[in-house]
C-alpha positions as CSV (number, residue, x, y, z in Angstrom):
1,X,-32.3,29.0,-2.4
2,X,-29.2,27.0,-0.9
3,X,-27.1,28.1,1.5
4,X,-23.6,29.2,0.5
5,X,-20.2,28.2,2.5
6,X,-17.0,29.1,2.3
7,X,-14.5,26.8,1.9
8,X,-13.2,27.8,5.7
9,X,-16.7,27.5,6.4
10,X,-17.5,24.2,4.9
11,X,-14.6,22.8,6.9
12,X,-15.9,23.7,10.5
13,X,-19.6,22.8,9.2
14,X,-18.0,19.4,8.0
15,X,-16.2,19.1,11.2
16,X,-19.0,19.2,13.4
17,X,-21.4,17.2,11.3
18,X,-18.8,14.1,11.1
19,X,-16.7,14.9,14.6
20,X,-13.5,14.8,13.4
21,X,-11.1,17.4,12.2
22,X,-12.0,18.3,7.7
23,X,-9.6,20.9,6.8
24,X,-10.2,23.3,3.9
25,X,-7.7,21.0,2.0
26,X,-10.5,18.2,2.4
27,X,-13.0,20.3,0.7
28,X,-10.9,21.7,-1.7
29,X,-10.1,18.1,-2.2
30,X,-14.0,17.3,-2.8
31,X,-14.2,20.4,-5.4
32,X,-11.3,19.5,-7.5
33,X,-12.4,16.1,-8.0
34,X,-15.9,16.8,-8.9
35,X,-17.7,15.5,-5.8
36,X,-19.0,19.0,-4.8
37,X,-20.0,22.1,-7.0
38,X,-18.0,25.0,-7.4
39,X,-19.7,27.9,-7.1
40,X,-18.2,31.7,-8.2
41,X,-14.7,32.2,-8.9
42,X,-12.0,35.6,-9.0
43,X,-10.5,33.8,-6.1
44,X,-13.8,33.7,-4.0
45,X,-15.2,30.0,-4.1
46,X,-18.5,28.9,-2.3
47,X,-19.8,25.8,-2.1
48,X,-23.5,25.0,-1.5
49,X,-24.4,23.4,2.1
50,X,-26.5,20.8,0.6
51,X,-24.5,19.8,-1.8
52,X,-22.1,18.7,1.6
53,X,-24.8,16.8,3.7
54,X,-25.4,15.0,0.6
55,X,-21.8,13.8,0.2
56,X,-21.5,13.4,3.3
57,X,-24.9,10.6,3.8
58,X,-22.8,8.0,4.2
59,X,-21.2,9.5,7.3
60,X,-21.9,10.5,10.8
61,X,-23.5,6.9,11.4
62,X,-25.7,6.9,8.0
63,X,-23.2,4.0,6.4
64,X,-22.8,2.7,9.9
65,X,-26.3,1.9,9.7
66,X,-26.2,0.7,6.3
67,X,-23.2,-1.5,6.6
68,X,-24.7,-3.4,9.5
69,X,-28.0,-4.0,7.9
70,X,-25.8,-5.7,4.8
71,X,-23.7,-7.5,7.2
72,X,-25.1,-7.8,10.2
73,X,-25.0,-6.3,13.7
74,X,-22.0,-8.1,15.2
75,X,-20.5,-5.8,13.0
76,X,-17.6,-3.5,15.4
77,X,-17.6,-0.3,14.2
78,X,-15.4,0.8,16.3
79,X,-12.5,-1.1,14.7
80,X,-13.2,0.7,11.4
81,X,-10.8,2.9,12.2
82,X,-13.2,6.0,10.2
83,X,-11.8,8.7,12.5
84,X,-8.3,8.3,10.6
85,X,-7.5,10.4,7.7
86,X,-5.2,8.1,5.0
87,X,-2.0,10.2,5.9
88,X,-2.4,8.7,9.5
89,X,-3.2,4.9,8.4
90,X,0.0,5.3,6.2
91,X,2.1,7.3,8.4
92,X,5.8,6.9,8.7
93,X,8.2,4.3,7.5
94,X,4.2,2.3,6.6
95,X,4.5,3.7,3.3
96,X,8.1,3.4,2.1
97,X,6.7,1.1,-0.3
98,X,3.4,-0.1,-2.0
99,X,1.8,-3.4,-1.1
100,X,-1.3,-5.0,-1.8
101,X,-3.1,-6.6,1.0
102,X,-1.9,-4.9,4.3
103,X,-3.7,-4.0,7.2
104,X,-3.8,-0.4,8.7
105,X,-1.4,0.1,11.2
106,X,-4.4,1.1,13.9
107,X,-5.7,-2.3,13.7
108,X,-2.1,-4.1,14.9
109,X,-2.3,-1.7,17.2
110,X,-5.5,-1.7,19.1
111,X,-4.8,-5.3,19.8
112,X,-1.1,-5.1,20.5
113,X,-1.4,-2.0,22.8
114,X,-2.2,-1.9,26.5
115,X,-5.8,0.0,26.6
116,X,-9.1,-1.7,27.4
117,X,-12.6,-0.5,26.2
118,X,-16.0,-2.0,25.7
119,X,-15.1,-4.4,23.4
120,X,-11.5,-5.1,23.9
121,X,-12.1,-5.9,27.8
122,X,-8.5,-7.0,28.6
123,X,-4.7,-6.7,27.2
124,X,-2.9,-9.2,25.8
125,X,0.4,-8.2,25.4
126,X,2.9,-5.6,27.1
127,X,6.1,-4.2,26.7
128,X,8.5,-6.5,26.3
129,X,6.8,-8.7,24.9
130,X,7.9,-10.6,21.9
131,X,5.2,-10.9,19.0
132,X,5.4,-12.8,16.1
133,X,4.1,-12.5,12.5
134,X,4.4,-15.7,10.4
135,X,2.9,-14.0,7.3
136,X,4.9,-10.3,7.7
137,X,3.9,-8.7,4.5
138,X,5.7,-5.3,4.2
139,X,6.2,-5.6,8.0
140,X,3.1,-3.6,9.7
141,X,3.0,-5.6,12.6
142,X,6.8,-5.6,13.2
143,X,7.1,-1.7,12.9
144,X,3.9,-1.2,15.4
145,X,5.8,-3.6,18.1
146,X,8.7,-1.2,17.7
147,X,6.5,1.6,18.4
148,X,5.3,-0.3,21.2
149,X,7.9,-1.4,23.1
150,X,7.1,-5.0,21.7
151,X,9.8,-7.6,20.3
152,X,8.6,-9.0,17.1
153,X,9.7,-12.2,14.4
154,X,8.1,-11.7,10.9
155,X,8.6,-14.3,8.6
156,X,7.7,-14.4,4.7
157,X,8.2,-16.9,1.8
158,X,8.8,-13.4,-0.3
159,X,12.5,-12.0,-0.1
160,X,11.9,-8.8,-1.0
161,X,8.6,-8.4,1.1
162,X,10.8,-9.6,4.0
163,X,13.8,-6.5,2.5
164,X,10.8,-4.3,2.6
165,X,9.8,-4.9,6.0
166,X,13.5,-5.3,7.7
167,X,14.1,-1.9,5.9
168,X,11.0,-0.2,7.5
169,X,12.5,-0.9,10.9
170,X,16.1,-0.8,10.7
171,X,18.1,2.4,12.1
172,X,20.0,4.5,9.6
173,X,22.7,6.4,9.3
174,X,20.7,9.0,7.8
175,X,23.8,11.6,6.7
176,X,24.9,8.5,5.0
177,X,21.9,7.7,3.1
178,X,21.5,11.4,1.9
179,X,25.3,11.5,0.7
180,X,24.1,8.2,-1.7
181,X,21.1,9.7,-3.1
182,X,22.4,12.8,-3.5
183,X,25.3,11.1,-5.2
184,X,23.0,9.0,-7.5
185,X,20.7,12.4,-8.6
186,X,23.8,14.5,-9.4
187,X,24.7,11.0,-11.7
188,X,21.3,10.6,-13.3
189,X,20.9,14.6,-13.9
190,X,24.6,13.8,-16.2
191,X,23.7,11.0,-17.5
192,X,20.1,12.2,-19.0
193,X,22.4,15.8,-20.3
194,X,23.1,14.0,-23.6
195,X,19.2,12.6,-24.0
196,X,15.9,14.6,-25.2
197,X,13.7,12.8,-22.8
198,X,13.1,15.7,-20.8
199,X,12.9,18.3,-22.9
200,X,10.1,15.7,-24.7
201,X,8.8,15.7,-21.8
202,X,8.2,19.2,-21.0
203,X,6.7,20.6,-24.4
204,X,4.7,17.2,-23.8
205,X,2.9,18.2,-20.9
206,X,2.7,21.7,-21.5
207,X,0.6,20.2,-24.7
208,X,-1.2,18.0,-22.2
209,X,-2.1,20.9,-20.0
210,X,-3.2,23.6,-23.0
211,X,-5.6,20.4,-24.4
212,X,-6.9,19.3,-20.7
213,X,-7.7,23.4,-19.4
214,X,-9.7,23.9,-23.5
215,X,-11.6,20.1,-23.1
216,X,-11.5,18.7,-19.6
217,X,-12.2,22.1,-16.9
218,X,-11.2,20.6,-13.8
219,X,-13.8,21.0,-11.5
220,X,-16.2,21.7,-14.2
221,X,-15.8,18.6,-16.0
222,X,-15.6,16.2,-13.0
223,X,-19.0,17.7,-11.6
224,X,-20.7,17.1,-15.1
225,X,-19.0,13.9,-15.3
226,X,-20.9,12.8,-11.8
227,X,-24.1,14.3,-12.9
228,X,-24.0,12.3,-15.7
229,X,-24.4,14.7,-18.3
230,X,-21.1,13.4,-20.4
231,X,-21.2,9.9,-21.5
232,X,-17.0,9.1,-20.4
233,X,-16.3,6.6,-22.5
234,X,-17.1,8.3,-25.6
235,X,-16.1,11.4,-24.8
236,X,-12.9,9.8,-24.2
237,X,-12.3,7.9,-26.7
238,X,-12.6,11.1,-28.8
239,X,-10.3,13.2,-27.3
240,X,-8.0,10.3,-27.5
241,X,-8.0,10.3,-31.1
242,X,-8.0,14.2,-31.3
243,X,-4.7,14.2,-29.5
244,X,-2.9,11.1,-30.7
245,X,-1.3,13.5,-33.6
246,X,0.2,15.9,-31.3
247,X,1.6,12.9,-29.3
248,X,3.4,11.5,-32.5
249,X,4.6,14.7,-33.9
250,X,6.7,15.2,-30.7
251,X,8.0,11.4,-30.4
252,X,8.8,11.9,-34.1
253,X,10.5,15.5,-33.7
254,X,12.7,14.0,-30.5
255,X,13.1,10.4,-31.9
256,X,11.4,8.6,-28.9
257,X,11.8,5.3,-28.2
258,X,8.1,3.5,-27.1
259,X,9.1,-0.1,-26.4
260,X,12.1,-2.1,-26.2
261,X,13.4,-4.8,-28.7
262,X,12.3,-7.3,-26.3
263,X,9.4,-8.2,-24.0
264,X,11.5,-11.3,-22.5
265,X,11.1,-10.2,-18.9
266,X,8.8,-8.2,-17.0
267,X,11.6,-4.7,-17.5
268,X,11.6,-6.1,-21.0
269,X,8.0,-5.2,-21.4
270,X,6.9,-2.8,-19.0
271,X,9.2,0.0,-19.6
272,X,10.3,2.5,-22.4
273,X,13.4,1.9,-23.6
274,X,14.3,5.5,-21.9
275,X,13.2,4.1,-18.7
276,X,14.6,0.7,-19.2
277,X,18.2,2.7,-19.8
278,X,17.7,5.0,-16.8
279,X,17.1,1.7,-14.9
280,X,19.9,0.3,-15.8
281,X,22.3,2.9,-14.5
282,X,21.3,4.0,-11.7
283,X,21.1,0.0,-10.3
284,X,24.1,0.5,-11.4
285,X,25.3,3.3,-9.2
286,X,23.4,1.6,-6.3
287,X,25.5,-1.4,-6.7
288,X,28.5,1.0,-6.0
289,X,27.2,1.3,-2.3
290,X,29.5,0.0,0.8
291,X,27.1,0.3,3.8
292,X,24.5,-2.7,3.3
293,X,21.8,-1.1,5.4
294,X,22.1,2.2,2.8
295,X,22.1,0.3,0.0
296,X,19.2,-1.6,1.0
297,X,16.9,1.3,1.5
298,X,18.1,3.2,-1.4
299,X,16.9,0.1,-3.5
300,X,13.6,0.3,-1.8
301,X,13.4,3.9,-2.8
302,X,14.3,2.4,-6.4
303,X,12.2,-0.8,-6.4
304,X,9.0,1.9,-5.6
305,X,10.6,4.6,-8.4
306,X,10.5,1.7,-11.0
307,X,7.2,0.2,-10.1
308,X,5.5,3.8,-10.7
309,X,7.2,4.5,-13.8
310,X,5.5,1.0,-15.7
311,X,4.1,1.7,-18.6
312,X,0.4,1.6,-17.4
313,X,-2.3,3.9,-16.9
314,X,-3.3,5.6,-13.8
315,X,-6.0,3.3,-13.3
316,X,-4.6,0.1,-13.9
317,X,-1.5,0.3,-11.4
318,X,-2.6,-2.0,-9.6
319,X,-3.6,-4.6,-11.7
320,X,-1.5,-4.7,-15.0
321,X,-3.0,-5.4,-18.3
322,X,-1.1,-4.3,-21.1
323,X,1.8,-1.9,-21.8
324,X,0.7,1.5,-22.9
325,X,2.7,3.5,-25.1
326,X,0.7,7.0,-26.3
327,X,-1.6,9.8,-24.1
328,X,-4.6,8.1,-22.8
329,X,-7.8,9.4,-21.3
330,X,-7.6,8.9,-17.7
331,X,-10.6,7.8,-16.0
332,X,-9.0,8.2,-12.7
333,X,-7.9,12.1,-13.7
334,X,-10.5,12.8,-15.6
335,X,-8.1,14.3,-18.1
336,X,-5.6,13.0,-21.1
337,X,-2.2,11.6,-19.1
338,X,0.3,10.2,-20.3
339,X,3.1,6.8,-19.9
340,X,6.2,7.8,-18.0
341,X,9.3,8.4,-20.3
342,X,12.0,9.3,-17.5
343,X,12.4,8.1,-14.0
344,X,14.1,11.4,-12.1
345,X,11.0,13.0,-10.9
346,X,9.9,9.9,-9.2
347,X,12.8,9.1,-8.3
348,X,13.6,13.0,-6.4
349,X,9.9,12.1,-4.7
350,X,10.0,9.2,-3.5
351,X,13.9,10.0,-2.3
352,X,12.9,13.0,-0.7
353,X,9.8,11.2,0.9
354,X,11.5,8.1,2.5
355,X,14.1,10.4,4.6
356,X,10.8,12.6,5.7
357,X,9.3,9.3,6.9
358,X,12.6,7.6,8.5
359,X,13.4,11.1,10.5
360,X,9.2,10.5,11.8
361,X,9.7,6.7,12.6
362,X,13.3,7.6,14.3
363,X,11.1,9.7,17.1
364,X,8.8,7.2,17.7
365,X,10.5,4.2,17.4
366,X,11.8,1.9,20.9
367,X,14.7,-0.2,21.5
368,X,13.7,-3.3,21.0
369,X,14.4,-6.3,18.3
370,X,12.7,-6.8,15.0
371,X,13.7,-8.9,12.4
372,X,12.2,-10.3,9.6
373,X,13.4,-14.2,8.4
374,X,12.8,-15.4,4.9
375,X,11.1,-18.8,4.5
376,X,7.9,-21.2,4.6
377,X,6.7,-20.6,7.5
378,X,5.4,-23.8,7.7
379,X,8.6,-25.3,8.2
380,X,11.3,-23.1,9.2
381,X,13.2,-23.9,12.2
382,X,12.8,-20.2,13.9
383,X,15.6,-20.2,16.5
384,X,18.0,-21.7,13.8
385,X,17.8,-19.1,11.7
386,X,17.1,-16.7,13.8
387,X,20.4,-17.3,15.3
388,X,22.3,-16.7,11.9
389,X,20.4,-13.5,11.4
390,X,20.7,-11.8,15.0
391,X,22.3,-14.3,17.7
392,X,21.6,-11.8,20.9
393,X,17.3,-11.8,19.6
394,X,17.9,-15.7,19.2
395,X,19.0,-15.7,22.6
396,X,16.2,-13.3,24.1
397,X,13.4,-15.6,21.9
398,X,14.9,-18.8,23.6
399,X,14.7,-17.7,27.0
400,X,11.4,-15.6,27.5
401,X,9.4,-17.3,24.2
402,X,6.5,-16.0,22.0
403,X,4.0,-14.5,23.6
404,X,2.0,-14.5,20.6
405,X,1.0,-13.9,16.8
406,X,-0.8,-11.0,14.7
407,X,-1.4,-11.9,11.4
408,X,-2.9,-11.5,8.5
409,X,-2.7,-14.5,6.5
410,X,-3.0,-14.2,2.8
411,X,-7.1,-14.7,1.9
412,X,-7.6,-18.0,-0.8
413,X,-7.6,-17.0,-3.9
414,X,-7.1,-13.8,-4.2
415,X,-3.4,-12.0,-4.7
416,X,-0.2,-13.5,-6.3
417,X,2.1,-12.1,-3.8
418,X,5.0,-12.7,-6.0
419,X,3.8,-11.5,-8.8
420,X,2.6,-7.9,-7.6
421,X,6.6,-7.3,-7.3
422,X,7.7,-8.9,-10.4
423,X,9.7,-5.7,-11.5
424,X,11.7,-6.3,-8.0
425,X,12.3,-9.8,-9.0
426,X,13.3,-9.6,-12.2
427,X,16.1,-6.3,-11.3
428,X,17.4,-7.7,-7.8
429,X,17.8,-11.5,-8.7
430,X,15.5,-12.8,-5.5
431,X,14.7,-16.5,-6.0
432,X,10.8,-16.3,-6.6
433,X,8.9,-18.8,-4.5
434,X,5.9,-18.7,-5.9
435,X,4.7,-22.4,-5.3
436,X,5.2,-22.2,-1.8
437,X,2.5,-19.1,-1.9
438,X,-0.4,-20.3,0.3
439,X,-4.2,-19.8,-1.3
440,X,-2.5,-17.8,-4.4
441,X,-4.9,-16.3,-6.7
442,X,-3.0,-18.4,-9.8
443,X,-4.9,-21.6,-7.7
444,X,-8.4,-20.1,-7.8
445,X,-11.0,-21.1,-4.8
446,X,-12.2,-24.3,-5.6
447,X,-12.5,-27.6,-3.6
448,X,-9.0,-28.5,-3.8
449,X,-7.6,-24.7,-3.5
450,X,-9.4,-24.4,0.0
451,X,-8.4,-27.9,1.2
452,X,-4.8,-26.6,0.5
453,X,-5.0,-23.5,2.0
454,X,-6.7,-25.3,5.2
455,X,-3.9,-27.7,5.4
456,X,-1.0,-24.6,4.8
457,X,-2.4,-22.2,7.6
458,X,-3.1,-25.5,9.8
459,X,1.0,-26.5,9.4
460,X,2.2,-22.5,9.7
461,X,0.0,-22.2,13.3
462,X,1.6,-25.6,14.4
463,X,5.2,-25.1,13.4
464,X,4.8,-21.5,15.2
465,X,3.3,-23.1,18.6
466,X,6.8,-25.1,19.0
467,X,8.4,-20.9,20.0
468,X,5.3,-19.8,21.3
469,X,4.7,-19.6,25.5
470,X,2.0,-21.8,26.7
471,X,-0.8,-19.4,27.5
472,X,-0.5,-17.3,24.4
473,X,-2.6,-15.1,22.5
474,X,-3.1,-15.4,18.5
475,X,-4.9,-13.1,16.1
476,X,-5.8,-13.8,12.4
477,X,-7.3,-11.1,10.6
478,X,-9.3,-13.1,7.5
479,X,-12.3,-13.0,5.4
480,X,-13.5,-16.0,6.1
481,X,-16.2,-16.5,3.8
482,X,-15.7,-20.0,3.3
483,X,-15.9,-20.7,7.0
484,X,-12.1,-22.6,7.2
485,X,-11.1,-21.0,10.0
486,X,-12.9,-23.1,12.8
487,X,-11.1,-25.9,11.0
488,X,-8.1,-24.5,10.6
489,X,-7.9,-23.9,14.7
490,X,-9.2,-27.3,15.4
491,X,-6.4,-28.9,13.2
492,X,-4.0,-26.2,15.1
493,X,-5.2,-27.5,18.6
494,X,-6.6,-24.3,19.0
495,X,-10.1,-22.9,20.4
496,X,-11.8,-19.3,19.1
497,X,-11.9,-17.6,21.7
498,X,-13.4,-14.2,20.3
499,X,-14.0,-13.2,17.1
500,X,-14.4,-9.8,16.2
501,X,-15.8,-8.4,13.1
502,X,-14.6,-5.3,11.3
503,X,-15.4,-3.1,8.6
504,X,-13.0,-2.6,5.8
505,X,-14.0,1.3,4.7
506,X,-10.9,2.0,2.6
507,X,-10.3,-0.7,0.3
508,X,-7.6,-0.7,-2.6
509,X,-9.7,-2.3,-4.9
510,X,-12.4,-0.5,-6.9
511,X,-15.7,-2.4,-5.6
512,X,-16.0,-0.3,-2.2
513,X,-19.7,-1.8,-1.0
514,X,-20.1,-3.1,2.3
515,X,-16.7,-5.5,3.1
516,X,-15.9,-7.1,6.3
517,X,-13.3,-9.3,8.0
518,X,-12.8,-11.1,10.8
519,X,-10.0,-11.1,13.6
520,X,-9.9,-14.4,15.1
521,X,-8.8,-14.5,18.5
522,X,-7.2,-18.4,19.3
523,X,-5.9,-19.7,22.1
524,X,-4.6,-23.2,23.3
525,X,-7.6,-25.5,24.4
């Protein structure tokens, strides 16, 4: 007979079998999503042990083992990060905003930081430092400097990843940024008085919920689903169609609008026309804003509203591919879910969760520059504009130098970065530079891709080495399955001086087998 735990006591098993901290949230976590058994109920819920250490296999060095027998032993574990619980590798100002292809804060900064250990046998930067990031992203490296006590320069090709990541470090006036979105709610709340969309929306979900409880059980349904004793896909499919007559009774009865008149633009297409108008007015009350650094974050808080209210599934956030207008079965949920008709929930959220995370980041932060420039960073003349942007960092960069660069430069092939923000683009007006993208995933990985890409990381490294001091310290994460990056340092005048080898355990996309990249350590032959 199994052995029975607790959900307290599954939590201190779990924490001594993996050492590290699994609270009962963590198991309760593993319940509702199917991964473990419920067992009883009236309040009192076991779990049984075995069902754990099976879940648990590829922990507590079982993966480790597995991982390096897939990719080999040079493999560093220890920069896998595994200890870390997501709420820590996106903690603070990291999440303000969504962004495909970023690196975990902990990896900027075991490298950045002034510790040694066994693998890491000496530091390569200190405070004071200034540190430079040629491909900035959403800014991770910048906002670990300022945690640091390091200066840093990002530079990106993208305006608004370079908003994203000067609004992740920039000091607010927080009393002022509350008296905006407070401001903006009270204005939405009014303007949505004289609209049905939320009073669709409630007897909507309270249909959704009364249909999920009778034919998708929670925990139940998840467990069975794993077990695979319910074919999903035609189960699905069924209780789509078994729904699908509730769903247009109500957009009927309220006189719901599913799609706009026109699918010119990326807001023309991806959003109700209930959203679309919601949109519309509260940029508009947005553009109303006098302090710049406010109305900058605000429309980060907006840029992340809009991008969750698209009208996709769950499951295909990420990657778009086509607009969905009625209830869908949710293979992510495991339960019928619906498109977004209103944006005020999100928007109250995500509002609500960016002051959390800039009072967390105000604590921790240093005084010290960060600034990110917009531009090909194969070109641009750093001090220059650097000068316009912030003359007394100008000044500091001129005298003292870089000391180095941590980067992660975008892998061949494989995201548009433009294009993953297209709702930005199209409702702030950036200029989109998507030619000047280096190794886009719209130019494949063939011959000719990979010579470009070569070439672009080759120019970026030797434009960068004309503000960089002459002992310094560069670091490329990459996946360099294509082996480029020993010509990329040669054509850089540069020599590998380490590399080190990571495990990627908590990937975005949906393959999650054994993954590894490299961090290439250069410095000047």
């Amino acid at each position: 007979m199994y052995e029975l735990l607790t959900i307290k006591e599954a939590s201190e098993w779990a924490t001594n079998h993996l050492r590290k901290n699994v609270t009962p949230g963590n198991i309760s976590y593993l319940i509702q999503y199917g991964r473990i058994k419920k067992i009883g109920d009236n309040g009192f819920t076991q779990i049984a042990k075995q069902d754990l250490i099976n879940y648990y296999k590829s922990y507590n060095g079982y993966r480790e083992v597995s991982w390096k027998d897939q990719l080999g032993n040079d493999l560093n574990w220890t920069l896998s990060f595994e200890q870390y619980k997501e709420a820590e590798t996106t903690k603070h100002v990291h999440r303000l905003h969504p962004y495909k292809g970023k690196f975990i804060p902990q990896l900027v900064e075991y490298f950045l930081d002034g510790h040694t250990d066994k693998f890491k046998t000496e530091t390569y930067f200190a405070k004071g430092d200034i540190v430079l990031d040629p491909f900035s992203g959403s800014g991770t490296t910048m906002v670990q400097a300022c945690e640091l006590g390091l200066h840093a320069v990002g530079i990106d090709v993208s305006a608004f990843n370079a908003l994203i990541g000067d609004c992740k470090i920039t000091k607010y006036s927080l009393t002022d940024v509350l008296i905006e979105i407070n401001r903006i709610s009270k204005a939405l709340k009014i303007f949505l008085e004289n609209s049905h969309i939320l009073e669709f929306e409630a007897k909507l979900l309270q249909a959704l919920y009364e249909f999920n409880n009778n034919y998708f059980p929670a925990t139940d349904y998840k467990y069975r689903l794993r077990q695979g004793e319910i074919d999903e896909t035609k189960y699905g499919a069924e209780k789509e169609q078994e729904f699908l007559p509730i769903y247009n009774q109500l957009v009927k009865e309220y006189n719901i609008k599913l799609r706009q008149e026109k699918t010119d633009t990326f807001l023309d297409k991806w959003y109700s026309q209930h959203v679309r108008d919601e949109i519309d007015f509260v940029f508009g009350e947005i553009k109303k804003i006098k302090n710049i650094d406010t109305k900058k974050i605000i429309s980060v808080i907006f840029s992340r509203t809009i991008r969750t209210c698209r009208a996709t599934t769950h499951a295909d956030l990420a990657t778009l591919l086509e607009p969905i207008t009625t209830t869908y079965y949710c293979s992510k949920h495991g339960k019928m879910c619906k498109p977004l008709f209103s944006i005020l929930k999100w928007w109250e959220t995500y509002c609500k969760d960016t002051v959390k995370r800039l009072l967390q980041f105000d604590k921790l932060r240093t005084s010290t520059f960060q600034t990110c420039l917009t531009g090909d960073s194969r070109i641009i003349e750093v001090l220059p504009a650097l000068k316009k942007k912030n003359p007394a960092f100008a000044e500091l960069v001129e005298k003292q130098k870089v000391k180095g660069i941590f980067s992660s430069p975008p892998y061949v092939g494989l995201i548009d970065y433009h294009e993953q923000h297209a709702y930005a683009y199209d409702l702030f007006g950036f200029e989109r530079n998507d030619n000047l993208e280096i190794g886009p995933l719209f130019k494949g990985q063939g011959k000719e891709a990979k010579q470009s890409y070569i070439q672009g990381i080759s120019d970026v490294l030797n434009n960068c080495k004309k503000i960089l001091v002459d002992d310094y310290e560069v670091f490329l994460v990459a996946n360099d399955k294509y082996n480029m990056y020993p010509t990329i340092a040669e054509n850089a005048g540069m020599k590998i001086a380490n590399q080190f080898k990571r495990p990627v355990l908590n990937r975005t996309e949906k393959d999650k087998g054994a993954y590894s990249e490299i961090i290439f350590h250069l410095k000047s032959k």
